[in-house]
MARZA-196182 format. One record per residue (C-alpha): residue in one letter; chain; x, z, y. Coordinates in Angstrom, 3 decimals, m for minus. Example, Ala and Ser with C-alpha at 12.3 -4.5 7.8 and 13.67 -1.06 7.14 Angstrom:
! MARZA-196182
<vogu residuo="A" cadena="A" c1="12.300" c3="7.800" c2="m4.500"/>
<vogu residuo="S" cadena="A" c1="13.670" c3="7.140" c2="m1.060"/>
//
This chain:
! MARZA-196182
<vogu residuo="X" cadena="A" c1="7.789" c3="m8.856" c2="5.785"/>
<vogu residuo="X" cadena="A" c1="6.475" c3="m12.011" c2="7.256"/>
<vogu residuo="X" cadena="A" c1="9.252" c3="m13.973" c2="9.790"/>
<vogu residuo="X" cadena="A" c1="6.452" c3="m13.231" c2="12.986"/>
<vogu residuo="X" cadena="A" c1="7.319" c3="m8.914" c2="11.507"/>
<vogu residuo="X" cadena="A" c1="11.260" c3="m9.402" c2="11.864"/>
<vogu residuo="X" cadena="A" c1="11.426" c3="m11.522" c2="15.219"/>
<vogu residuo="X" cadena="A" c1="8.926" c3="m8.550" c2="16.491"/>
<vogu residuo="X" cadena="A" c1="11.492" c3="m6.308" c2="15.256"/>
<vogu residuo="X" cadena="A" c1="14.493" c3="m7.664" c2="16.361"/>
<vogu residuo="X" cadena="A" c1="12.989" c3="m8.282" c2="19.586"/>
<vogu residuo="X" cadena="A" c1="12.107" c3="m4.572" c2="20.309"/>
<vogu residuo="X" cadena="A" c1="15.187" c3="m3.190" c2="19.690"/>
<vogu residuo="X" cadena="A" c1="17.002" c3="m6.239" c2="21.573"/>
<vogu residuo="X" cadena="A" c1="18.872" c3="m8.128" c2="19.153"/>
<vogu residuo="X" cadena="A" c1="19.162" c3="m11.800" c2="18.184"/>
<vogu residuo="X" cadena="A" c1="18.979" c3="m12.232" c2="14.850"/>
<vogu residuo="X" cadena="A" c1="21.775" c3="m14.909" c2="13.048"/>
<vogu residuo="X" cadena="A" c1="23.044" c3="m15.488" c2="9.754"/>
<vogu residuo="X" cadena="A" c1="26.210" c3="m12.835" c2="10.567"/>
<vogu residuo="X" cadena="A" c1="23.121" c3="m9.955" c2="11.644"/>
<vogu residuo="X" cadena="A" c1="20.027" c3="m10.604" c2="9.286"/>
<vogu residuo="X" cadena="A" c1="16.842" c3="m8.307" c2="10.733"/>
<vogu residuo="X" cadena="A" c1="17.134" c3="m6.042" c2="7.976"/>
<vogu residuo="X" cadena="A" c1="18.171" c3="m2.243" c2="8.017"/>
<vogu residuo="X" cadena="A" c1="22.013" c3="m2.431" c2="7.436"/>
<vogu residuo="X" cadena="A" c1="21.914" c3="m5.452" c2="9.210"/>
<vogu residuo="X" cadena="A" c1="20.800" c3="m3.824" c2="12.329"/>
<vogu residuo="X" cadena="A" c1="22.791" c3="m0.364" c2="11.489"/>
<vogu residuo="X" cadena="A" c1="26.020" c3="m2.341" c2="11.846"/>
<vogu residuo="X" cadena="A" c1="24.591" c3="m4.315" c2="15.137"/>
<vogu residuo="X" cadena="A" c1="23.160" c3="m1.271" c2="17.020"/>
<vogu residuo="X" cadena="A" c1="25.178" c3="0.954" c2="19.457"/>
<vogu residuo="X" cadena="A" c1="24.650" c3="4.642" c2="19.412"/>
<vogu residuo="X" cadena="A" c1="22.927" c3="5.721" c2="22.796"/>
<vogu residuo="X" cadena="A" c1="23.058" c3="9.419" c2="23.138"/>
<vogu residuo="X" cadena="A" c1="20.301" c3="10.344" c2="25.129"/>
<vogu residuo="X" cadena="A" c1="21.012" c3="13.715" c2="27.058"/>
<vogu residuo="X" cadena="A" c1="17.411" c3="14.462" c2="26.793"/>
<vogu residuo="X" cadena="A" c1="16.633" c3="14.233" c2="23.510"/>
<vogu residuo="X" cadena="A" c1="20.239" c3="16.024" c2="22.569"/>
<vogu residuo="X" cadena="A" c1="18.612" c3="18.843" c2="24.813"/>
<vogu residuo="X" cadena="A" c1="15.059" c3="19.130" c2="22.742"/>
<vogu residuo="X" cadena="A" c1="17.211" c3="18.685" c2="19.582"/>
<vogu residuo="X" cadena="A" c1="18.686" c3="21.734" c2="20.233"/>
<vogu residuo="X" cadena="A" c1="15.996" c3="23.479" c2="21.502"/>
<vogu residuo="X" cadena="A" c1="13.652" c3="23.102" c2="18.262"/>
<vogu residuo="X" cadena="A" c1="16.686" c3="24.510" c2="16.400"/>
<vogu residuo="X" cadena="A" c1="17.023" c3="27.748" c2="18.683"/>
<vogu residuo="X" cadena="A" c1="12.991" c3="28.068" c2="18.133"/>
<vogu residuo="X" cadena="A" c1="12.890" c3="27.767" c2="14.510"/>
<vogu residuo="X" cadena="A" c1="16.236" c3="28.328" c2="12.949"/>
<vogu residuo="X" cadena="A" c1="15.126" c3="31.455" c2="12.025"/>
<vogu residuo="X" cadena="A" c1="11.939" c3="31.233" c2="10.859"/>
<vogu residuo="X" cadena="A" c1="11.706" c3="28.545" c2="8.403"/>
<vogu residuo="X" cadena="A" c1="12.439" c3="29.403" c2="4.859"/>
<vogu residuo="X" cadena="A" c1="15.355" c3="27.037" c2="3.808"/>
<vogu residuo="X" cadena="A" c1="15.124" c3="27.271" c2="0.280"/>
<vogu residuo="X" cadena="A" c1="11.483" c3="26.466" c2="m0.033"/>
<vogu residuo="X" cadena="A" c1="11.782" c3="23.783" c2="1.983"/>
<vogu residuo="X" cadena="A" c1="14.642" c3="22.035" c2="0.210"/>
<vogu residuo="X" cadena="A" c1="13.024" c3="22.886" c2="m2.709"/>
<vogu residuo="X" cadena="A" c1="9.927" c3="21.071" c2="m2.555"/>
<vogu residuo="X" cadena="A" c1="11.212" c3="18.463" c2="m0.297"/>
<vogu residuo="X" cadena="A" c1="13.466" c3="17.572" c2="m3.921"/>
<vogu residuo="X" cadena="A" c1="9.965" c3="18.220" c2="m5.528"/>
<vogu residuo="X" cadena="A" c1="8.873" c3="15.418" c2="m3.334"/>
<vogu residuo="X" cadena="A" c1="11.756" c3="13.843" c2="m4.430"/>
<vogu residuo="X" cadena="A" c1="11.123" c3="13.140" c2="m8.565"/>
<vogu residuo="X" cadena="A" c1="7.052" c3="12.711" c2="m7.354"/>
<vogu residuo="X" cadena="A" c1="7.615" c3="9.756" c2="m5.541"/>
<vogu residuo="X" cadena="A" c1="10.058" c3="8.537" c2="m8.723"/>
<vogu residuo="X" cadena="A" c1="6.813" c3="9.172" c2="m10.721"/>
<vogu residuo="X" cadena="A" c1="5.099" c3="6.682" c2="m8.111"/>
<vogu residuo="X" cadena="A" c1="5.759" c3="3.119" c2="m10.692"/>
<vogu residuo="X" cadena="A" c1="4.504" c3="5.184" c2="m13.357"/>
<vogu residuo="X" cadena="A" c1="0.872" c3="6.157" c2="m11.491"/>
<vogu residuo="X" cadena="A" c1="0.999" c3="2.400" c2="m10.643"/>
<vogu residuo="X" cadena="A" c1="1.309" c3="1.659" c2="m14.661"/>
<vogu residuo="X" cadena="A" c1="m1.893" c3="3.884" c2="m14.956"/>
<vogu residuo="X" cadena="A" c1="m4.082" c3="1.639" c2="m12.948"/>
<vogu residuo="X" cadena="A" c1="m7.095" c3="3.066" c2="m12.129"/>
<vogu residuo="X" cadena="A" c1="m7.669" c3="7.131" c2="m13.205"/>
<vogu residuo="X" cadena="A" c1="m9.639" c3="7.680" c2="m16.190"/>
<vogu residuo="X" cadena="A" c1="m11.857" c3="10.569" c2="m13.696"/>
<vogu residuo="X" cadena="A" c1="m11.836" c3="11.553" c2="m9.626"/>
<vogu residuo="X" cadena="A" c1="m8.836" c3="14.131" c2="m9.653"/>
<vogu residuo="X" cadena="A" c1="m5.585" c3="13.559" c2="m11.221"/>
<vogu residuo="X" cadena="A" c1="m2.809" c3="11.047" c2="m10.927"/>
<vogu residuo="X" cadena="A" c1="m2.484" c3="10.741" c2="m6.681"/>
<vogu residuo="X" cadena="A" c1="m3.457" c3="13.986" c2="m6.103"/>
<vogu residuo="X" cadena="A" c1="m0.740" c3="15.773" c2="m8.432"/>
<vogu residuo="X" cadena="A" c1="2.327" c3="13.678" c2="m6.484"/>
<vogu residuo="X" cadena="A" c1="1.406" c3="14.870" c2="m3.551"/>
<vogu residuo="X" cadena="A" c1="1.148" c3="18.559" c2="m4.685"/>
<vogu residuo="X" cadena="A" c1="4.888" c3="19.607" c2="m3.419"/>
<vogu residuo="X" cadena="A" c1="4.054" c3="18.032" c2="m0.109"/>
<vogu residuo="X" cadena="A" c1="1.320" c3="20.023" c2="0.263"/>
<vogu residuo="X" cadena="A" c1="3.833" c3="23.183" c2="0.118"/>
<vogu residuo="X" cadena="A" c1="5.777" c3="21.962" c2="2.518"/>
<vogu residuo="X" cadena="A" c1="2.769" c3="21.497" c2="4.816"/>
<vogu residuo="X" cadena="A" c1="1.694" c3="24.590" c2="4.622"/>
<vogu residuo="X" cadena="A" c1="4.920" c3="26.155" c2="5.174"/>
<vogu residuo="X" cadena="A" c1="5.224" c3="24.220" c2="8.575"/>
<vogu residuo="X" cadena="A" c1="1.514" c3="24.989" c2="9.449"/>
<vogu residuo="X" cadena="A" c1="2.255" c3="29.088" c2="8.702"/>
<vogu residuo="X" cadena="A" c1="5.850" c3="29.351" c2="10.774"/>
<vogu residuo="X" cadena="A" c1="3.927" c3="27.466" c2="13.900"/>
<vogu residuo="X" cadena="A" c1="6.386" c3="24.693" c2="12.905"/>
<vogu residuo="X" cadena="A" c1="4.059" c3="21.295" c2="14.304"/>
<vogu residuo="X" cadena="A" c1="3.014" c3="23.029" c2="17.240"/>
<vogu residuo="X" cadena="A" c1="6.300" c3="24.111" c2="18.414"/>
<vogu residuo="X" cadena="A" c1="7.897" c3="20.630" c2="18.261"/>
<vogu residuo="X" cadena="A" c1="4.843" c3="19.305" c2="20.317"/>
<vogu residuo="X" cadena="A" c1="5.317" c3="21.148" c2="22.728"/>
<vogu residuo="X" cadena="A" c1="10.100" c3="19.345" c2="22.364"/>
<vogu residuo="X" cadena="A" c1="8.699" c3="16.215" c2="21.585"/>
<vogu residuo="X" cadena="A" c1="7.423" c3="13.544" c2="23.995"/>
<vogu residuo="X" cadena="A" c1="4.700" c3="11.287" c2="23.073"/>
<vogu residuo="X" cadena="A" c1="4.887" c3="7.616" c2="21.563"/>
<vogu residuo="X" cadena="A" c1="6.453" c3="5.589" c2="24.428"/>
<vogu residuo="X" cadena="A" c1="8.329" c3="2.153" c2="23.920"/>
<vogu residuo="X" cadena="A" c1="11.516" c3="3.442" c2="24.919"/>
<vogu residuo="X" cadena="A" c1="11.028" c3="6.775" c2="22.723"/>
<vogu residuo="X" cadena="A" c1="10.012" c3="4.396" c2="19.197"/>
<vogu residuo="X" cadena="A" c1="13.160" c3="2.336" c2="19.958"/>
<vogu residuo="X" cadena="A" c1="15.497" c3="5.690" c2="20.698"/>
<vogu residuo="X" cadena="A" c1="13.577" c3="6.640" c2="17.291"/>
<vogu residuo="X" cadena="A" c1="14.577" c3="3.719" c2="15.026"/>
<vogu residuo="X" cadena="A" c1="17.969" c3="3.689" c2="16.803"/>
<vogu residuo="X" cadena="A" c1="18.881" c3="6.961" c2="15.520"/>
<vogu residuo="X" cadena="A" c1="17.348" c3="6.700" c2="12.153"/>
<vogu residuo="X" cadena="A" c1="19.101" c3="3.575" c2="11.533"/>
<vogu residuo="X" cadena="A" c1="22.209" c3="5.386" c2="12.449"/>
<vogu residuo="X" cadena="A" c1="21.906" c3="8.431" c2="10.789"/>
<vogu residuo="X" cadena="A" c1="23.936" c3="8.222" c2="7.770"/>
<vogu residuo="X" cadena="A" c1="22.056" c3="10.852" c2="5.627"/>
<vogu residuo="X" cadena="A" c1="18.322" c3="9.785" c2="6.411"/>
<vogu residuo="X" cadena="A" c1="19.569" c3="6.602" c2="5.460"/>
<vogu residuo="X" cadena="A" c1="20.965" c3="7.849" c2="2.056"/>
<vogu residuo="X" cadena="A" c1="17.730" c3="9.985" c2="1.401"/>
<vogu residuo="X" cadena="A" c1="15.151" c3="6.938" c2="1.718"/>
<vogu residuo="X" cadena="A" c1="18.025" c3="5.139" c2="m0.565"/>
<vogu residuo="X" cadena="A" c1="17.893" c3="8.227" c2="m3.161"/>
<vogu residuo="X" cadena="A" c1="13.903" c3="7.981" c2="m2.873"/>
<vogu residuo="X" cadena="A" c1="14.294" c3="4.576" c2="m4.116"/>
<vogu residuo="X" cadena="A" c1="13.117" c3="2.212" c2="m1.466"/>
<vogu residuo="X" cadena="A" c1="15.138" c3="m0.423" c2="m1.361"/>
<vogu residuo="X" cadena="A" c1="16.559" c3="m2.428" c2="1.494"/>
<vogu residuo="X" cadena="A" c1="13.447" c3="m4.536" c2="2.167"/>
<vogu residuo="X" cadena="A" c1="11.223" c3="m1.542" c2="2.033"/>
<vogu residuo="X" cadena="A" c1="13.268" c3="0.593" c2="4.355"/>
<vogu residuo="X" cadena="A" c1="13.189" c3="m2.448" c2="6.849"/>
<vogu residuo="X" cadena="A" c1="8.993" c3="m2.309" c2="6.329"/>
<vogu residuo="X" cadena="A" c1="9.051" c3="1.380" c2="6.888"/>
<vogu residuo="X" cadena="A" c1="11.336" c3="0.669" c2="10.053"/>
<vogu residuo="X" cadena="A" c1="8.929" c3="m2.242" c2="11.390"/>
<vogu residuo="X" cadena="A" c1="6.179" c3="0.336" c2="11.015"/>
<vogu residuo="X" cadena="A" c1="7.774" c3="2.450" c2="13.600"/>
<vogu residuo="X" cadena="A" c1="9.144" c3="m0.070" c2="16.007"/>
<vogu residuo="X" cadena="A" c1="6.446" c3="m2.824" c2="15.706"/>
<vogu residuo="X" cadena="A" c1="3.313" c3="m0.683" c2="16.737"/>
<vogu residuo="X" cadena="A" c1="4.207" c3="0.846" c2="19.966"/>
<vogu residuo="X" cadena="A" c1="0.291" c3="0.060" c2="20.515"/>
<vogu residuo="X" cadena="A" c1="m0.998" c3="1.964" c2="18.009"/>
<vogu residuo="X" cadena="A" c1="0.828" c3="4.590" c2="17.978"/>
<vogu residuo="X" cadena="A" c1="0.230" c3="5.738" c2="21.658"/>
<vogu residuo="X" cadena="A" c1="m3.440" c3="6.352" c2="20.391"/>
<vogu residuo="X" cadena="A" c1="m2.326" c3="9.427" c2="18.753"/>
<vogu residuo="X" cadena="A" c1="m2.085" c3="11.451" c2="21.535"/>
<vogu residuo="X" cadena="A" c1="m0.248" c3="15.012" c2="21.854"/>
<vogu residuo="X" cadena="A" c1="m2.987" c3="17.912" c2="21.266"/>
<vogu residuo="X" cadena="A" c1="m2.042" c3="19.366" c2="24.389"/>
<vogu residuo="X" cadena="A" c1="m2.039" c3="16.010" c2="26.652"/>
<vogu residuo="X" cadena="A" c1="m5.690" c3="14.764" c2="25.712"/>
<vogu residuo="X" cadena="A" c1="m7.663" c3="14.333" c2="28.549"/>
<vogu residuo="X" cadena="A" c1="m9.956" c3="17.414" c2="29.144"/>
<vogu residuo="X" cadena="A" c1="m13.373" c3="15.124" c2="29.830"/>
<vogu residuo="X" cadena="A" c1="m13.362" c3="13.951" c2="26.152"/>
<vogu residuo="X" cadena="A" c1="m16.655" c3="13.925" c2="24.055"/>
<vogu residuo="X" cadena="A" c1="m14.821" c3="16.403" c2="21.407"/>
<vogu residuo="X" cadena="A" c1="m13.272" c3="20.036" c2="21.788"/>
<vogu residuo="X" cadena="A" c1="m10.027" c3="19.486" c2="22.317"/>
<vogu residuo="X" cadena="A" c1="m9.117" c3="23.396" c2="21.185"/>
<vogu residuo="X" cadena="A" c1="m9.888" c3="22.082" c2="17.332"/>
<vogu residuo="X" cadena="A" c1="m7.565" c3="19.038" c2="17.346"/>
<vogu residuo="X" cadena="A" c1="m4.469" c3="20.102" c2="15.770"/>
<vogu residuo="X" cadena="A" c1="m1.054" c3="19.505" c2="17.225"/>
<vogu residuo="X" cadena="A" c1="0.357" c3="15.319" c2="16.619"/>
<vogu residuo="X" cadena="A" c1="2.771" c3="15.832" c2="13.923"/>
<vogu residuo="X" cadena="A" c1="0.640" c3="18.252" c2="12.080"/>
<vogu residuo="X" cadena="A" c1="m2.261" c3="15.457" c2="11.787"/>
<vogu residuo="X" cadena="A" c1="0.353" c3="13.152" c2="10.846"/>
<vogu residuo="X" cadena="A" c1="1.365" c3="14.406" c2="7.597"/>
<vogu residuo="X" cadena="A" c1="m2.029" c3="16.516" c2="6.940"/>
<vogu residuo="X" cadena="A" c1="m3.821" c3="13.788" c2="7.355"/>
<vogu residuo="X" cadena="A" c1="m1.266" c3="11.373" c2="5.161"/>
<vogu residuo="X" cadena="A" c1="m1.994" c3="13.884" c2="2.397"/>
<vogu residuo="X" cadena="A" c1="m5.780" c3="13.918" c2="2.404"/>
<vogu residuo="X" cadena="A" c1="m5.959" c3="9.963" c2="2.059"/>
<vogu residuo="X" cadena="A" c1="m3.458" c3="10.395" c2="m0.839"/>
<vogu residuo="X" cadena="A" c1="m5.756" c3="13.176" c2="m2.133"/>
<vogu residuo="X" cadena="A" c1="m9.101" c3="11.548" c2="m1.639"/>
<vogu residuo="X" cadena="A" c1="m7.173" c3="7.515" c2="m3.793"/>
<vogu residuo="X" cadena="A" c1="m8.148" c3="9.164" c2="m7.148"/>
<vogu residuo="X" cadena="A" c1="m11.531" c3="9.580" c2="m6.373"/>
<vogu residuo="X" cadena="A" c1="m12.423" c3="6.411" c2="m4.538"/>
<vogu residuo="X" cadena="A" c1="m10.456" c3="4.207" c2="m7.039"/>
<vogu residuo="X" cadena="A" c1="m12.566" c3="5.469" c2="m9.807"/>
<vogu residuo="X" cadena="A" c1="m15.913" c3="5.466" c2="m7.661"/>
<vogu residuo="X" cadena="A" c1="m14.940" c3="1.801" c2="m7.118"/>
<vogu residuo="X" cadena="A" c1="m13.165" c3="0.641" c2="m10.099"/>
<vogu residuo="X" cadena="A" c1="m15.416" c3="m2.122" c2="m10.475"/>
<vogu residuo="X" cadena="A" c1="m14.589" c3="m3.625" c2="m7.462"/>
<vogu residuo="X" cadena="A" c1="m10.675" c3="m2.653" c2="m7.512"/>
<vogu residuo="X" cadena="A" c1="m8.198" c3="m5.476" c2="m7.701"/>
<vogu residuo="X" cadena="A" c1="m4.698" c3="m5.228" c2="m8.945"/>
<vogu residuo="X" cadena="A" c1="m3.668" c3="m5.711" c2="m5.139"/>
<vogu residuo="X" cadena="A" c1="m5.501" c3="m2.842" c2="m3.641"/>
<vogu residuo="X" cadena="A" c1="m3.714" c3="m0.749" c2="m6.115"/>
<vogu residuo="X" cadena="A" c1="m0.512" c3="m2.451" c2="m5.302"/>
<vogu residuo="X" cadena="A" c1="m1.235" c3="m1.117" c2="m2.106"/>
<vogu residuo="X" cadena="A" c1="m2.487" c3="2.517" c2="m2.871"/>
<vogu residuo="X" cadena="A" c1="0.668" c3="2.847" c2="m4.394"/>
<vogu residuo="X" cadena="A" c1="2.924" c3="1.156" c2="m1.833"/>
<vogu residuo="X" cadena="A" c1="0.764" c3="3.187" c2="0.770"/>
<vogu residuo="X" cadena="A" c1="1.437" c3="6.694" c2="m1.075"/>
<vogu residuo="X" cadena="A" c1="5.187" c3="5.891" c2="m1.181"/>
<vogu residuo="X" cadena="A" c1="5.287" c3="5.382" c2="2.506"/>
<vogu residuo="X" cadena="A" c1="3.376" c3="8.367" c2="3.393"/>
<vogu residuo="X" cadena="A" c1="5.404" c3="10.790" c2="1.222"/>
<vogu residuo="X" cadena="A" c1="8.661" c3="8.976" c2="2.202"/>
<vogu residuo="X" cadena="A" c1="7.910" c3="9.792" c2="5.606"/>
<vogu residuo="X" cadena="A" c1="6.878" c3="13.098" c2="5.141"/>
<vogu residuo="X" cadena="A" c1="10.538" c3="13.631" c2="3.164"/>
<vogu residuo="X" cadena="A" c1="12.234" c3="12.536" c2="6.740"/>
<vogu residuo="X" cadena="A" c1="10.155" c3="15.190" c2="8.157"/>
<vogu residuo="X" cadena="A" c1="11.031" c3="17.883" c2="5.191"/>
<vogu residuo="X" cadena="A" c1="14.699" c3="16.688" c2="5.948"/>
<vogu residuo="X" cadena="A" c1="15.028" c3="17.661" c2="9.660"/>
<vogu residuo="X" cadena="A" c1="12.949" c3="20.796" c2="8.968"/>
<vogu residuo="X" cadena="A" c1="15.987" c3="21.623" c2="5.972"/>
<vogu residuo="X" cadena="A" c1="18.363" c3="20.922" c2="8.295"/>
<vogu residuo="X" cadena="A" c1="16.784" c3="22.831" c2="11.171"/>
<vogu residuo="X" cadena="A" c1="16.780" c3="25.918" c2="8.561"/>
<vogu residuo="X" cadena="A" c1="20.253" c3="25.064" c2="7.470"/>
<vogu residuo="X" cadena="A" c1="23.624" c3="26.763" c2="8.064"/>
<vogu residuo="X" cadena="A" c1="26.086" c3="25.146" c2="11.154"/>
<vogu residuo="X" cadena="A" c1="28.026" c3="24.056" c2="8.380"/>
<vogu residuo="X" cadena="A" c1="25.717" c3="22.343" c2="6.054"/>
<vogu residuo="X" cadena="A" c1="23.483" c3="20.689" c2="9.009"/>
<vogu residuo="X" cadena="A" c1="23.691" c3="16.835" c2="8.891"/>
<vogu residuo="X" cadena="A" c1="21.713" c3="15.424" c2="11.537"/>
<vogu residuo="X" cadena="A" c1="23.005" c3="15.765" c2="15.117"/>
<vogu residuo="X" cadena="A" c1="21.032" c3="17.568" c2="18.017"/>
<vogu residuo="X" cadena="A" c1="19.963" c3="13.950" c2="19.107"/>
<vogu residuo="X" cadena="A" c1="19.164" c3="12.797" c2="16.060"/>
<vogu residuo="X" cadena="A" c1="16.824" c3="15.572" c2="14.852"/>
<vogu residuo="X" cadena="A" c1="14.084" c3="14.468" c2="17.359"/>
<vogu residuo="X" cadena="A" c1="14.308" c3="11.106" c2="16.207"/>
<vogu residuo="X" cadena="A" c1="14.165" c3="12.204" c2="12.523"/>
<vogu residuo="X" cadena="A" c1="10.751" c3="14.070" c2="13.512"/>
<vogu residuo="X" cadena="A" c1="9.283" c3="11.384" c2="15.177"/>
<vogu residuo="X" cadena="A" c1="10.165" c3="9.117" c2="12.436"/>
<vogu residuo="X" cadena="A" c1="8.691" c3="11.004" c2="9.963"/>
<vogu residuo="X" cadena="A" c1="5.464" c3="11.136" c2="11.846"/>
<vogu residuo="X" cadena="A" c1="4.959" c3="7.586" c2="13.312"/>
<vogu residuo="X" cadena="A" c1="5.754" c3="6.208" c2="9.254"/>
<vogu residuo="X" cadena="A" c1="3.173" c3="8.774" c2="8.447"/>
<vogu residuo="X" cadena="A" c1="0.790" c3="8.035" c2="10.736"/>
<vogu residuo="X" cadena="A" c1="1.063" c3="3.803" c2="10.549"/>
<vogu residuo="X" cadena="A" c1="0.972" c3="4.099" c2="7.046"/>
<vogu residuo="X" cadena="A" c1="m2.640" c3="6.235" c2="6.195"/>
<vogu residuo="X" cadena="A" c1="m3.790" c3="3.910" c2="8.511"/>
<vogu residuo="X" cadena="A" c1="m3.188" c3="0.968" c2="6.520"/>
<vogu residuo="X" cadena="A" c1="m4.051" c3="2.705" c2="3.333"/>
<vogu residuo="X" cadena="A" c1="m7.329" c3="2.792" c2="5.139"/>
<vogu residuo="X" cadena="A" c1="m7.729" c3="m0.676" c2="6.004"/>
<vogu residuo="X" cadena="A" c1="m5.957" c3="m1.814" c2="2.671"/>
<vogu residuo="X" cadena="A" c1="m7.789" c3="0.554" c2="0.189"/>
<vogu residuo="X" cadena="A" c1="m10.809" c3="2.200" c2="1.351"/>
<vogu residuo="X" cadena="A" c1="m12.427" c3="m0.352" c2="3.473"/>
<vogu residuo="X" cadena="A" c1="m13.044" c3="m3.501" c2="m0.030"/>
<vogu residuo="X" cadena="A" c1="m14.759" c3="m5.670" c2="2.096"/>
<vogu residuo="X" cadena="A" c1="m16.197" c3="m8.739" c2="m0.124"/>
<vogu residuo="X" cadena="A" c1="m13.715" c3="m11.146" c2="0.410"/>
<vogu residuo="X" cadena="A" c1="m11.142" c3="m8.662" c2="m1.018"/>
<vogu residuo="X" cadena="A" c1="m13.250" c3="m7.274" c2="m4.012"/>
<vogu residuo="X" cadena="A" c1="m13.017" c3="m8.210" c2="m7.487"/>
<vogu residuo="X" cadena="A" c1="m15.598" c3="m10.462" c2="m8.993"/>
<vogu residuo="X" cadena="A" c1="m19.085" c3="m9.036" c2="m10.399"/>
<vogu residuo="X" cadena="A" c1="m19.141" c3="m9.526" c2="m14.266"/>
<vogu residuo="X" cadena="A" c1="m22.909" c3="m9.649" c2="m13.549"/>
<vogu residuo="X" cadena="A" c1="m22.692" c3="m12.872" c2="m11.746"/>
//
C-alpha cells in the first residue's frame, strides 16, 4: 500500500494515524469503537428469518472449506506461470466457488439480501469495514486463508477507499427505468459480484496463454494476487451465508455484523475483478513484455 492508500484509509474511517495506532488492520481493530447500528441489527435479522431455512448448511460449509485449500493452492498456480493450454490451472481453484454460487443463485439467496441490503453509501462502506474489522471470526478466516496482515489491510482499503466506484454498481431493483438496457436481465448486486469475480478467474487461463508472449512476471503477480482477492471475498460471503444456515448456537457473527459481512464480501469482490481487468486483461504497450522479434 502506498502512504497516499493508508492516509485515505485512515481518513475515512476517522482516525489519526501515530506510531501507538499504525493504519493497518489490528491497528485499527484495537482503535475503532463498535457502533451498533439499529438498522442494520434489524436487516441482519431479517435475512436470517428469510433464509435460515432454506440454505443447505452443510454444502455450504463444505465448499466454502473447499475454497479454503484452493486458495492455499494459489502460490503453487503462481509457480506454474503461464498454463501450458486455455483451461486448467485458474479455472480448477475456482471450481468450489462455483458450487457455492449456484447454491445461492437456486435458494433466491442474492436477490433476497438486495432487497435487506442498502446500496454503497459512504456511511454504509465505513459501517462495513467497522464491523469486519471487529468481527473476531471474519478476521480469523482471512488469517486461516493466509493473507497476511498487509494484505488484509489492501483488501480493507479496497472497501473503504472506493466509495466512488463502488456506488456505480447499482442495486438491480434501483436502476433508473430510462436506461439504454433491460433492466429485467440485470441480475441482483451481490449476485454480479461474485458471478462475475468467477468468470474473470475463469476466462485468466485462456487469455494468459493467448498472450503469453506479451505476459510479464508482474501481470501474473497480479492474476494471482487478483484471484486471491476475489475468492477471499467470496469466502466472507460463504461465511455469513454458513452462519445464516447455522444453528443459534454455532452462529458467530452478530445480527449487525452479518450485513456488513455481505457487503464486504461483495464490495472486495467487486473492486477486485475490476482491477484484474485493468491489471491483466487490458497489456497496454508500456506494460507488455519485449518482442524477441525486435
Amino acid at each position: 500500500m502506498s502512504t497516499a492508500d493508508r492516509r485515505d484509509l485512515a481518513r475515512n474511517l476517522g482516525v489519526e494515524e501515530t506510531a501507538e495506532t499504525p493504519v493497518t488492520w489490528d491497528g485499527l481493530a484495537t482503535t475503532l469503537d463498535a457502533k451498533t447500528d439499529p438498522e442494520f441489527v434489524s436487516r441482519g435479522r431479517e435475512i436470517r428469518d428469510t433464509f435460515s431455512d432454506s440454505l443447505d448448511g452443510e454444502l455450504l460449509r463444505r465448499e466454502r472449506n473447499a475454497l479454503d485449500d484452493e486458495i492455499a493452492r494459489l502460490p503453487e498456480v503462481r509457480a506454474a506461470g503461464i498454463p501450458d493450454e486455455p483451461e486448467g490451472l485458474y479455472e480448477a481453484v475456482a471450481q468450489p466457488g462455483w458450487r457455492l454460487y449456484d447454491h445461492l443463485v437456486e435458494t433466491g439467496f442474492f436477490e433476497g439480501i438486495e432487497e435487506f441490503l442498502p446500496k454503497f453509501t459512504p456511511e454504509h462502506v465505513e459501517y462495513t469495514a467497522r464491523e469486519l474489522l471487529l468481527s473476531t471470526s471474519l478476521s480469523t478466516g482471512l488469517d486461516e486463508l493466509g493473507f497476511d496482515e498487509e494484505e488484509k489491510t489492501v483488501l480493507l482499503a479496497s472497501i473503504v477507499n472506493t466509495n466512488e466506484r463502488l456506488a456505480r454498481w447499482v442495486p438491480s431493483n434501483q436502476i433508473p427505468k430510462d436506461v439504454e438496457f433491460d433492466t429485467e436481465n440485470v441480475p441482483p448486486l451481490h449476485q454480479r459480484a461474485s458471478g462475475g469475480a468467477l468468470l474473470w478467474i475463469r476466462g485468466l487461463d485462456r487469455h494468459l496463454w493467448q498472450n503469453r508472449v506479451i505476459v510479464t512476471d508482474s501481470i501474473l503477480d497480479d492474476a494471482n494476487w487478483h484471484t486471491a482477492a476475489m475468492l477471499g471475498g467470496l469466502y466472507v460471503t460463504a461465511t455469513a451465508a454458513c452462519d445464516i444456515a447455522a444453528p443459534d448456537d454455532e452462529r458467530e457473527l452478530s445480527d449487525g455484523q452479518l450485513p456488513a459481512a455481505l457487503t464486504a464480501g461483495a464490495a472486495i469482490q467487486i473492486v477486485s475483478q475490476e482491477e484484474l481487468m485493468r491489471d491483466v486483461f487490458y497489456i497496454t504497450d508500456d506494460v507488455r513484455a519485449a518482442s524477441k522479434l525486435r
